[in-house]
Structures are given as C-alpha cells and as structure tokens.
C-alpha positions in Angstrom: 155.8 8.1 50.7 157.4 7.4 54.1 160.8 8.0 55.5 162.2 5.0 57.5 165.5 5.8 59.3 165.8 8.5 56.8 165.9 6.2 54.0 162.6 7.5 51.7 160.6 4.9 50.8 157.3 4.3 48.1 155.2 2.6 51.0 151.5 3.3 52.0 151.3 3.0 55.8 148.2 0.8 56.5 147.0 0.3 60.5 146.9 -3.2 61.4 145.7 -3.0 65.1 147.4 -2.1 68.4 149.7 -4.8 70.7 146.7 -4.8 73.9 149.8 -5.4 76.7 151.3 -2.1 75.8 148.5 0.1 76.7 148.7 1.8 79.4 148.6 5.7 80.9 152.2 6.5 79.6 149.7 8.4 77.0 152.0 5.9 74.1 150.8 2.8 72.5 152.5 0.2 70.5 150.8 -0.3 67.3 151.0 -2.6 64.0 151.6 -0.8 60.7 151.9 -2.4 57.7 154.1 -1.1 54.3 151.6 -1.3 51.6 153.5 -1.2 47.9 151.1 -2.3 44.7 148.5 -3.3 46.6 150.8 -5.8 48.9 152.3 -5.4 52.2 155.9 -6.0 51.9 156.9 -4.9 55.7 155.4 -4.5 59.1 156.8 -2.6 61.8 155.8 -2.7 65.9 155.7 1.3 66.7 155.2 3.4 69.1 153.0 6.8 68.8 151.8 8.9 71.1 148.0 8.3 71.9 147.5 12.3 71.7 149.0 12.5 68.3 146.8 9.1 66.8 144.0 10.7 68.3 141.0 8.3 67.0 142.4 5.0 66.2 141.7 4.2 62.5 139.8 1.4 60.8 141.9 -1.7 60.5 143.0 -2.0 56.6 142.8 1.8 56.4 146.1 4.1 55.9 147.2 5.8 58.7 149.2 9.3 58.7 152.7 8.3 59.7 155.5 10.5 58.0 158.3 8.5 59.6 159.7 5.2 61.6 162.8 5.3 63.4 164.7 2.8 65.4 165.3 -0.9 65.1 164.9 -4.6 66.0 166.4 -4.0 69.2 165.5 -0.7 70.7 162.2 -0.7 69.5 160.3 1.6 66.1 159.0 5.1 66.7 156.8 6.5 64.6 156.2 10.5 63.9 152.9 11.5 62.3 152.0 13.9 60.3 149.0 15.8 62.0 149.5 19.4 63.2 149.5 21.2 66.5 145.5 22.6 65.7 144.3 18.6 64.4 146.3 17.4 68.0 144.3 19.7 69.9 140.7 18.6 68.3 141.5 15.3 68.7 142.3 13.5 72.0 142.4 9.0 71.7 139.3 7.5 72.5 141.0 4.2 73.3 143.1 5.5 75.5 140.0 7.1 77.5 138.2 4.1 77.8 141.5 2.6 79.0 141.8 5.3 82.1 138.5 4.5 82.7 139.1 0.8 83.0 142.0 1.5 85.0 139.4 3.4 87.4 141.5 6.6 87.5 139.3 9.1 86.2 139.3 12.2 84.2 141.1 14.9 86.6 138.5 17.5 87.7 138.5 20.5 89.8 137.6 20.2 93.8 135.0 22.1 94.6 133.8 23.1 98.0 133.2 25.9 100.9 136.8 27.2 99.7 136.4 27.3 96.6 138.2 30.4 95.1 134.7 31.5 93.6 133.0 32.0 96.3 131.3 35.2 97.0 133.5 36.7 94.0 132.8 40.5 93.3 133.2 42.4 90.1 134.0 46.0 90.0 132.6 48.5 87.7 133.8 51.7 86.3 132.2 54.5 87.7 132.4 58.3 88.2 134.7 58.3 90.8 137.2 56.5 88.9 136.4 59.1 86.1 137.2 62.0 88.0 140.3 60.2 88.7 140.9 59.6 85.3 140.5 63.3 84.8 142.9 64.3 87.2 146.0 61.8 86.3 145.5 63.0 82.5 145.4 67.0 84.2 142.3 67.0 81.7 139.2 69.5 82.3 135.6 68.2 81.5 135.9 70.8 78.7 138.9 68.8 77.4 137.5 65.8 77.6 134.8 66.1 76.5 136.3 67.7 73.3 138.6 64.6 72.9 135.5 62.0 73.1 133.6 64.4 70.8 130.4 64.2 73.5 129.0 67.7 75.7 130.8 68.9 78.4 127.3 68.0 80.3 127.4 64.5 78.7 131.1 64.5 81.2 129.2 65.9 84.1 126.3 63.7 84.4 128.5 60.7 84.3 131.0 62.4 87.0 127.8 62.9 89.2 126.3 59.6 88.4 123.1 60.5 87.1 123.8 58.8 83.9 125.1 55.4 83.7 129.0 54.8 82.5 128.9 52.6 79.7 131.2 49.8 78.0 130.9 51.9 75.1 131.9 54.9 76.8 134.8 53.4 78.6 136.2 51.8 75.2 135.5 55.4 73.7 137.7 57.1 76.4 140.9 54.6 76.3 140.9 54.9 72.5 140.9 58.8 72.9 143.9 58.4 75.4 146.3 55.6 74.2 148.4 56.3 77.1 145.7 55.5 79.6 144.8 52.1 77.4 148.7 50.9 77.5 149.0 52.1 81.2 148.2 48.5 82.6 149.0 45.1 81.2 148.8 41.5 82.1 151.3 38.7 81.4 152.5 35.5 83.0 155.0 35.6 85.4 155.8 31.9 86.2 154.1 28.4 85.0 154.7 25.0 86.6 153.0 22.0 85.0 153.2 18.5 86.4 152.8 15.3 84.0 152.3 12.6 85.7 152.9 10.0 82.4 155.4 11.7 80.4 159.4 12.1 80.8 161.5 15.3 80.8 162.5 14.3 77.1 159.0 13.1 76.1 157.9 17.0 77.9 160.6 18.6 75.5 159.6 16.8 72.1 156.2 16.7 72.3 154.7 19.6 75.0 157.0 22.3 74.4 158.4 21.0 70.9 161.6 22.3 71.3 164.9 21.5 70.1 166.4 18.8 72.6 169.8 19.2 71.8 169.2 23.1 73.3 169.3 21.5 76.8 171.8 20.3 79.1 170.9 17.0 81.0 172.4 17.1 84.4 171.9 15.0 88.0 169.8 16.9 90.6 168.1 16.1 94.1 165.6 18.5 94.0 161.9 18.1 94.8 162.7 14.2 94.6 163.6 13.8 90.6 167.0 13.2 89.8 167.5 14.3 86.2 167.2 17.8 85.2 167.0 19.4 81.5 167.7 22.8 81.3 167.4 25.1 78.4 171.0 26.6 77.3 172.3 25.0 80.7 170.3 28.1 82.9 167.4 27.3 84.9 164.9 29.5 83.1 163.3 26.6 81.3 163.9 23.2 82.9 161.9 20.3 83.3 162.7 17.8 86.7 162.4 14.0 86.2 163.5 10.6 86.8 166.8 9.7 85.2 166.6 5.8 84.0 168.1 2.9 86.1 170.0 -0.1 84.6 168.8 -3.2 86.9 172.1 -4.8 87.5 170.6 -8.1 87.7 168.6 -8.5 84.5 170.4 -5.3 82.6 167.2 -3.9 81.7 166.6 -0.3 82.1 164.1 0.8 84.1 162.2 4.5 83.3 160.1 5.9 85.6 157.5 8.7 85.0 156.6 11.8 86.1 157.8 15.0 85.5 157.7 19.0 86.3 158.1 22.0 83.9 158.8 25.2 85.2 159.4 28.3 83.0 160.3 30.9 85.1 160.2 34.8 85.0 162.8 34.7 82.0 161.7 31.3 81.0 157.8 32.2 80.0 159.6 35.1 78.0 161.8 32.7 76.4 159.1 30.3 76.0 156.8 32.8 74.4 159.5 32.9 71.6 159.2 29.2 70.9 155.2 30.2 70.7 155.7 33.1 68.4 157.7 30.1 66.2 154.6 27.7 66.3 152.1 30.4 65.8 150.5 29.0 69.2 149.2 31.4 72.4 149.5 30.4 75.8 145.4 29.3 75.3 146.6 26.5 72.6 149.3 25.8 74.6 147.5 24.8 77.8 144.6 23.2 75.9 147.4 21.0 74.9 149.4 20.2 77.9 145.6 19.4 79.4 145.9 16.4 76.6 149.1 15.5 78.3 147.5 15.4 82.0 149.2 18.3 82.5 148.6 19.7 86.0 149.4 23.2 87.1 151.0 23.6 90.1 151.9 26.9 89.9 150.9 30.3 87.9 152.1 33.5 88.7 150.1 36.3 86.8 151.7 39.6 86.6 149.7 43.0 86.4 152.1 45.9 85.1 151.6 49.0 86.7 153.5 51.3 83.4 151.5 54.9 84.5 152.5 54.6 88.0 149.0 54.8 89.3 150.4 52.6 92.4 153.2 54.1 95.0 154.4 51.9 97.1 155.1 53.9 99.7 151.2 54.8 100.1 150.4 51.4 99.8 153.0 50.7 102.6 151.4 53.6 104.8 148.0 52.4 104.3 149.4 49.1 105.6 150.6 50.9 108.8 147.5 53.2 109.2 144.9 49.9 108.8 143.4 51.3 105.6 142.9 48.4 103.8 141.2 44.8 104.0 141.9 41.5 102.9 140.4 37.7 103.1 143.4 36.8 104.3 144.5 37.4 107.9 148.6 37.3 107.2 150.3 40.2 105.8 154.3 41.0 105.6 155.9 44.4 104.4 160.0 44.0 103.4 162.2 46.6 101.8 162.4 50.3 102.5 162.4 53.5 100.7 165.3 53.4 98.8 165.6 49.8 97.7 161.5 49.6 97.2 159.1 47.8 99.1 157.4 45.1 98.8 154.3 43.8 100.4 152.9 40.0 100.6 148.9 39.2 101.5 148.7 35.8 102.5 150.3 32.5 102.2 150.5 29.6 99.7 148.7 28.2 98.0 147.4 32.0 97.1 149.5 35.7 97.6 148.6 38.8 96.4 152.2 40.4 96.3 152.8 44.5 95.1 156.4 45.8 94.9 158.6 48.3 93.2 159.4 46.5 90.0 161.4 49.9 88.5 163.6 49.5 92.0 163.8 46.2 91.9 165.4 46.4 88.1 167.2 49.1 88.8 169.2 47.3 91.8 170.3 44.6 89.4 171.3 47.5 86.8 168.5 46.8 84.7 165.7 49.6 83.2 162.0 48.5 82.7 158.9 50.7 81.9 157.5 48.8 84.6 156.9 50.9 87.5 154.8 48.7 89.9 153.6 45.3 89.2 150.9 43.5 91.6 151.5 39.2 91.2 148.8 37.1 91.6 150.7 33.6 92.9 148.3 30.6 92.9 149.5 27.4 93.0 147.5 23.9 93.1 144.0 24.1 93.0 143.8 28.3 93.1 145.8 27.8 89.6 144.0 25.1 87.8 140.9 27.0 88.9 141.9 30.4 87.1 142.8 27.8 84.2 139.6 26.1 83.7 138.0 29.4 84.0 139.8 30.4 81.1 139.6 27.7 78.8 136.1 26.3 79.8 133.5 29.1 80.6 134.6 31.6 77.7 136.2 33.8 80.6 138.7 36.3 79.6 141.8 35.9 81.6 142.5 39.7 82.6 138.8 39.6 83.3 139.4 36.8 86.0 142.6 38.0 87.4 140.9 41.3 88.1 137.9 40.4 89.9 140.1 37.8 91.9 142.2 41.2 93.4 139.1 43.1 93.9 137.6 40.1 95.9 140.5 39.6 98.0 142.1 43.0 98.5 141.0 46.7 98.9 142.5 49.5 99.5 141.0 52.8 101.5 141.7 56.4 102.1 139.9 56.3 105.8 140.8 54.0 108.4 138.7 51.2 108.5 137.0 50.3 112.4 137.1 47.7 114.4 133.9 47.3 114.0 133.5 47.1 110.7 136.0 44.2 110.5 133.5 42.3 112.7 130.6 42.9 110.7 129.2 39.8 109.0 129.0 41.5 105.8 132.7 42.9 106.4 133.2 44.0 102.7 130.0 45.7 101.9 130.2 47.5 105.3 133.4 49.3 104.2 132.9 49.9 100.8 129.6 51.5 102.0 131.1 53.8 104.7 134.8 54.1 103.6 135.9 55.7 100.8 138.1 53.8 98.3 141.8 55.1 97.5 141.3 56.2 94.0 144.4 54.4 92.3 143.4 51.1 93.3 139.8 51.4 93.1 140.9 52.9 89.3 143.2 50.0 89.1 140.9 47.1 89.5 137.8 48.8 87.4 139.9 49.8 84.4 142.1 47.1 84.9 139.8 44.3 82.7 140.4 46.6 80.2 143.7 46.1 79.5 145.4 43.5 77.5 147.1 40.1 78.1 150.8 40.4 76.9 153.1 37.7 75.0 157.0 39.2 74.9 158.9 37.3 73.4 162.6 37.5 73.8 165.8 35.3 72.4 168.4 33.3 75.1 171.2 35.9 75.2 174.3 36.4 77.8 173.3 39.4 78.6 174.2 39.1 82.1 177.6 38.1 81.4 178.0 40.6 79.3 176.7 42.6 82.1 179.3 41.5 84.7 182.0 41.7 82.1 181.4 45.6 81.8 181.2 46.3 85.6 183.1 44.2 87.0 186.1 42.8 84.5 186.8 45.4 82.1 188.0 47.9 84.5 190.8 45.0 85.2 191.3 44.4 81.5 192.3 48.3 80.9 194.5 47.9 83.3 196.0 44.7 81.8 196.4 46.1 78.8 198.3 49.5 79.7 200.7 47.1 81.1 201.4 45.3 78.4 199.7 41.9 79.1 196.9 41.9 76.4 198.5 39.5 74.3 198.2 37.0 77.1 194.2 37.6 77.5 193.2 37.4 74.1 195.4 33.5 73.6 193.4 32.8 77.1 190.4 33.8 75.6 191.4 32.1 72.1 192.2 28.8 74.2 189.9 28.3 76.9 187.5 25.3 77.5 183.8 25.8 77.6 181.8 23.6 79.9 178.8 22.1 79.1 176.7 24.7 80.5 178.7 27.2 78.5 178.2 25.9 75.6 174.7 25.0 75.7 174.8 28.9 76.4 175.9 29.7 72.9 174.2 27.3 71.1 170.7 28.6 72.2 172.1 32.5 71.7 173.2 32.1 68.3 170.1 29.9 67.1 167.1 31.9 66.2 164.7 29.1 65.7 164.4 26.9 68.7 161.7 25.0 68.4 160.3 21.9 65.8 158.0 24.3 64.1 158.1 23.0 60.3 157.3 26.2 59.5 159.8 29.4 61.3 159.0 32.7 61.3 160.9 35.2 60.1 161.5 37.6 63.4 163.8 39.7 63.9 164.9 40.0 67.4 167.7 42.3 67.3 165.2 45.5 67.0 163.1 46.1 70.0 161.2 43.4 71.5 157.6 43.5 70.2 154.7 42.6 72.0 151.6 40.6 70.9 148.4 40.7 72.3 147.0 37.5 74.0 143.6 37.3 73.0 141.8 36.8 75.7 138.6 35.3 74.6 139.0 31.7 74.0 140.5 30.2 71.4 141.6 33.6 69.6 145.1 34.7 68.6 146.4 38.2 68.3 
C-alpha cells in the first residue's frame, strides 16, 4: 500500500535505478520507482528522496520502503519513506559517498595541529581539600559525615589528610548521601549554530529538526549574506538563514541556491529540546544526525549552572583585580558592578570562558531562576566541532570534557600569583604547586564531572507580552476603565489585525505537538517544567 497525492493505492513500490545527472551533493537523488500490482508494473514515477533517508540503494527489481509520492508532471515527484529516525542514523548512502569522493571533496575532518584544543589538557581530581570544603558548605562535622556515609569518623580523617586515596566510589557515595550537593551543579546547552552546506532552510526544517513548517514565518533578511529567514512562531529563538529562490527573468526558471545556518538560541535549545522530548531523541541522536546532513557547528555555547552558589562573583571580580588567577589566554574584560552583577570574559573568539550573575541578570529583566551563577563555555568553529567529535567519537562524556576544558584554561587562587611564576616554562604546575587553590573553584571543577547534562524542555508561550502587559499596560487599562472607556478596549481588542509575526505567535503557543513525530507524547507542560537527564555516555537516553 502506498499513498500517492493522498489518494491510497494497492501498489508495491519496486526500485528501478537512479537518473545518473541528478546526483550530486544536495544529499537528494532522483530515482525510478515502479508501481508493482499482480505481479505487473502499471506506473513509474521519477522521485526525489533524500540520500540520508535511502541510505543503501537497493537491488534493482527489489521493493523499496516508500510510504508516499507527492507532486506532479510538472513540478516534479517526492517521495517520503518509511524508515525511522534510529534506521536514518545507522544508515548513511553509499552511492552518495563514492559520489563526494568522485567529486574530490572529502569527508569533513577535524584540523589538527600545535593549537589544537587538546593539547596539554589537565584533569582534576577530587581530593581532600575539596572534602574539607565540602564539609564546611554542608556545616557538616566528620562525626556527621561520617554517620551519613555509614564509614568511621577515621575513615573521614584519613581521606581529609590524604593518607588514603578518595575514590569514585566514595565520591558517588557522598553525593547520594547529600542530594543537595549532587543537584548543586548542572550542564546544559546554551546556544547551537549548525551550518549545512547542501540543504535549504525548508529542507533544515523538514528533515533536520522535523518540525512543523507551517510553525515558521518566512521573511527577507540581509544578515550574514542569506536573504530568507524562517523563524519559529515569527521570534528569533529558532531560525534558520538561507537563500530565498530567484526567478531568472530570461528563461523563467527558478534558481535555488544552497547553504544554510541554524541557530537555536538561549530560548531556542529549550524550545528545541521540546521538539526532542516529542521524537524521543537527545541532543547525542540529534547531532549524529545533522553530521549525516554535513552539518557543521559553528557555534556551541555550553552552560555550567552554578544552583548552590559555590561561585560569588564579586570574589571572582577581586581575584581579578588582586592577580589571583591564571589563564591561557592573555585578554580578560570585567563589566557590570555590584548591584546589577558582574560579569567577567577570558579571551576572545573563537573560545571565551565567560562567569556572570545569572540570578541578577534574571532578576533585571523581572525574571526568577534557581540559577545563581553560571560559567559559559563559548566555542565556535573548530573549538566546537572539537568538543563534538569528542563526544560522539571517543566515548567521552560531555560534562566530563567541558570540565577538564575550564580546568585547563582557567584557575583560580587564594594567594597572589608572582611574576615569576607567570614566566616559568611550566607556568601551571608552578602555581598549583606553590599557590593554594580558592576552594570553590577548585571544588567546582573536581566535583563538577559529576554532575549531570540537562534537557528542559519548555513550550513557545507570550510570556513576555504578557509580562509587559502587567507592568507596563494594565496600570493604563485601570485607569481606562474607571473612566468609563472599557467598552472601547475590549471591541479594539475584539477587532484588531494580527500580523504575521503575531499570529505565527499563537499558533506555536496553543499547539503542543510541534514537531513530525508519528508518535507524540503525552506531556503536560502546564505543571512545572521537568528536567531530563542527558546521558552522557554515547548513545544513551535518560
């Protein structure tokens, strides 16, 4: 059974062989598929599927998995096949790599070389220092502690005083004994931009993110060179930059040129982690499939979220002005102040280490967040696709990388660090030798792969407008009323003309599914926003 323009029909679909001329790196292929009824092929139809989806080209004379042909004579057949998300990521089209190949472009791999983000990277350990620490935030005695872990009180004291070794076991034993301490810390992305250099915005939409097209508002732009933008519910959270098609005026054909850039903000990756909640993906799946596309990061923000408050700001600002700290870079910037929150930038694209006051920073737009200070990794290019490939190639865990890339590049002190010490060849092991560490960041860094990658979701919502509406208008609207004018508002507010933008708004608000998942989940996002955990290791859901 297969539906042709939505008309079901009794027909095998049999492969009879591809058209060569339309290959190409557009990663779609025009094919031959045959109706087979009793035995007989009553129809043939020139499609086009994605080479990702086909995956291995079948036998010639065998069936083939297409669910459904749209299209005509004139605008061409497209076919939609029936293999899901987990077969399209085992699968990639061997004709199409042999074609690349041919074509003498090459599979994309990493640049490696002297400044390689690798190099000379450091790993931090839990150790009794940071213990002691851990003692003192959770005002706990080694009596207490050690009645909580169910171990000696001297158990406690040789690993405060180093003579015995702190273990994985013991550190996994501790943060299940204080919950607090093992929610204290989380990772989650921050910001995602992904260049594919075949695909359209609409081909992006459909096929990457598989989400519902007519959620997003098409619209002219100028930026960064495109000049078509999609964007979800009309808001740049998610939006996706490309080349709008061209009518040749001469010959009337239309002309589509590819190449095109997602971005998912702040809010966007939220919103985006709601459309993978819906497909029962991760963000692992998700980049293991845009990698199918030739998807290229070109930037990844990774957020750590500092919920304890075992970071201040302000002595992270002093330590600044006092020289107790070190970097590999050699730029640094401080903005803000006391009252607004600071926040504080280590070097310059294409990789910043950037720690500010996110509960200030909320609280300033008259938003509340259990987040009190969040440190942003903010790689772009290379630095990105390197933390990538470490993630989906070498079985690293992601809040394993991001943590060992901040201990690498930034540390923190208590003493002032010397001159000379900064000109020491081995500048790093000089000071952690001589100077001791400031506890919360040292405690930060070595509990920090500990902690869990975060998915929260969240639904579109006009929550800032409703925002506005409350501060700003409905002080007005009393007064309105009072007066004798409310009739008036409410046939305005009956009356009035959406734009597009506006009503892309409400669509995307009032539509709880919003993506082409065959199968929806039943979530309910009115209660409070749950969060799922990652699953670092590769491959792995929550």
């Amino acid at each position: 059974m297969i539906t042709i323009n939505n008309e079901p029909k009794a027909y095998t679909p049999i492969f009879l062989g591809t058209t060569q001329h339309s290959l190409r790196l557009s990663l779609q292929m025009l094919i031959m598929v045959g109706m087979k009824l009793n035995d007989e092929i009553v129809e043939t139809y020139n499609v086009t599927v994605s080479a990702i989806e086909l995956g291995q080209l079948p036998n010639i004379g065998n069936e083939i998995a297409i669910d459904e042909i749209t299209g005509s004579e004139l605008s061409g057949f497209k076919a939609k096949l029936k293999q899901s998300d987990a077969q399209m990521q085992n699968t990639a089209s061997t004709e199409l790599a042999k074609l690349v190949d041919l074509k003498n472009v090459g599979r994309y791999q990493l640049l490696k070389g002297k400044n390689i983000m690798t190099q000379d990277m450091n790993t931090l350990e839990f150790d009794a220092n940071n213990l002691k620490y851990v003692r003192q935030i959770l005002n706990a005695s080694q009596d207490s502690l050690a009645k909580r872990l169910k171990i000696t009180r001297q158990t406690v004291n040789r690993f405060e005083t180093g003579e015995q070794k702190i273990s994985n076991k013991f550190l996994d034993k501790l943060l299940g004994a204080y919950p607090e301490l093992a929610e204290s810390i989380e990772v989650q992305f921050d910001w995602v931009s992904l260049t594919f250099p075949d695909l359209t915005s609409k081909q992006v939409i459909a096929d990457v993110l598989r989400l519902q097209e007519n959620l997003f508002l098409e619209r002219p732009t100028s930026q960064n060179f495109y000049t078509r933008e999609m964007a979800f519910a009309g808001e740049k959270n998610i939006y996706i930059q490309d080349f709008a098609p061209v009518k040749n005026p001469e010959t009337q054909a239309v002309d589509q040129k590819f190449g095109t850039t997602l971005y998912l903000t702040g809010k966007g990756t939220r919103l985006f982690e709601k459309a993978l909640l819906e497909q029962s993906m991760n963000w692992h799946d998700f980049f293991a499939k845009a990698r199918l596309y030739r998807g290229h990061l070109t930037r990844l923000d990774i957020a750590i979220n500092d919920k304890w408050g075992l970071l201040d700001m302000n002595e992270l600002v002093k330590a600044l002005q006092e020289k107790r700290f070190w970097s590999k870079s050699k730029s640094y910037a401080v903005h803000g102040n006391v009252d607004d929150g600071w926040t504080v930038d280590f070097g310059k694209s294409p990789f910043v280490i950037r720690a500010y006051d996110k509960h200030k920073e909320q609280a300033n737009k008259g938003y509340d967040t259990d987040v009190k200070t969040r440190v942003e990794l903010e790689l772009h290019q290379d630095k990105a696709e390197y933390v990538l490939d470490e993630w989906l190639n070498n079985d690293e865990k992601l809040v394993s990388i991001t943590f060992d890339i901040l201990y690498t590049y930034l540390w923190f002190t208590n003493g002032k660090i010397g001159d000379q010490q900064l000109k020491s060849d081995a500048v790093r092991d000089e000071i952690e030798a001589t100077v001791e560490p400031m506890p919360a960041w040292s405690l930060l860094t070595a509990l920090g792969k500990k902690m869990k990658f975060v998915r929260e979701p969240k639904k579109q919502s006009v929550e800032r407008i409703e925002k506005w509406v409350l501060q700003s208008v409905v002080p007005s609207l009393a007064v309105l009323k009072k007066t004798g004018h409310w009739h008036e508002i409410i046939e305005a507010i009956n009356t009035v003309e959406l734009s597009a933008e506006h009503e892309k708004l409400v669509m995307a608000t009032t539509k709880n599914a919003i993506t082409q998942a065959s199968k929806q989940l039943n979530i309910n996002f009115e209660k409070p926003t749950k969060k799922y955990n990652e699953g670092d290791e590769q491959g792995k859901r929550a």
